[in-house]
C-alpha positions in Angstrom: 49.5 166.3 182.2 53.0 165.5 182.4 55.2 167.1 185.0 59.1 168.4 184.1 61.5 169.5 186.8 64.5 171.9 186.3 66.7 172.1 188.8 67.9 175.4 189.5 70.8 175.2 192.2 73.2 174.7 189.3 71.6 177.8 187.2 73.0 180.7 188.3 70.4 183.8 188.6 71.2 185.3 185.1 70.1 181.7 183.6 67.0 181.0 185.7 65.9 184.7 184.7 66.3 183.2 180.9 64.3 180.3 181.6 61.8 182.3 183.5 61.5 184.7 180.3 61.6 181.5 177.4 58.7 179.9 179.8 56.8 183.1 179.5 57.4 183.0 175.8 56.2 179.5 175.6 53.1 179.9 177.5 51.7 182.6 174.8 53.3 180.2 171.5 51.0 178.0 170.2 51.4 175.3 167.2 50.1 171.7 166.9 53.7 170.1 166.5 54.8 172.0 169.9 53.3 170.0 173.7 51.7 173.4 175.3 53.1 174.4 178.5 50.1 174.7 180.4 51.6 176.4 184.0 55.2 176.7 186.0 55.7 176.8 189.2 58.8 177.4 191.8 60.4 176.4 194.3 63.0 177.6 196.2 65.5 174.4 194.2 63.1 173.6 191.1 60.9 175.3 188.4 58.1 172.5 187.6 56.8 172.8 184.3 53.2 171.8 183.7 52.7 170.4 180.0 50.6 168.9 177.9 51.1 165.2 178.3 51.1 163.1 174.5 50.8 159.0 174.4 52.4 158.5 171.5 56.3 157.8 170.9 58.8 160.0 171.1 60.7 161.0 168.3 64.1 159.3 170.1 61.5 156.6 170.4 60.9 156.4 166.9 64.7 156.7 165.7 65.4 153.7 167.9 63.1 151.6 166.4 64.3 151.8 162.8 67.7 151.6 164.4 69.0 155.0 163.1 68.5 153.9 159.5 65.2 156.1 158.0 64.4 156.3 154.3 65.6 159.8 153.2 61.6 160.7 152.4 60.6 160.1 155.6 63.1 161.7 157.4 62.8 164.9 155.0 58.7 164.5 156.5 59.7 164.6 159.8 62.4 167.3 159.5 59.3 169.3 157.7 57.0 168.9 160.4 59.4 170.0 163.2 60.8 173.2 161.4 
């Protein structure tokens, strides 16, 4: 499991009600390109977001590797499996 904070004492109340809504949103939205949110919690500064923790590279990762410079097929296969 991997653990995300979002700091709400920036956010005022309209935006931490949107967050609150998208996280309920996300819960229900399931799709095997998507990490799963599997629980939030508060605080009275923080949300913590509980999700699905994945080993492999991220896709900033995997950019930086090929130093910005992807063959035009792959990067049409990755823009495919991310719509």
């Amino acid at each position: 499991m991997a653990i995300k904070i979002i700091e709400k004492t920036n956010l005022t109340f309209g935006e931490v009600d949107d967050i609150r809504d998208a996280l309920t949103m996300y819960q229900i939205a399931q799709h095997h390109n998507v990490v799963s949110l599997e629980d939030y919690f508060e605080s009275k500064d923080n949300i913590f977001l509980c999700l699905e923790y994945h080993s492999e590279q991220t896709l900033e990762g995997y950019i930086a590797q090929y130093k910005n410079d992807i063959e035009e097929g792959r990067a049409r296969d990755l823009g495919l499996k991310l719509a």
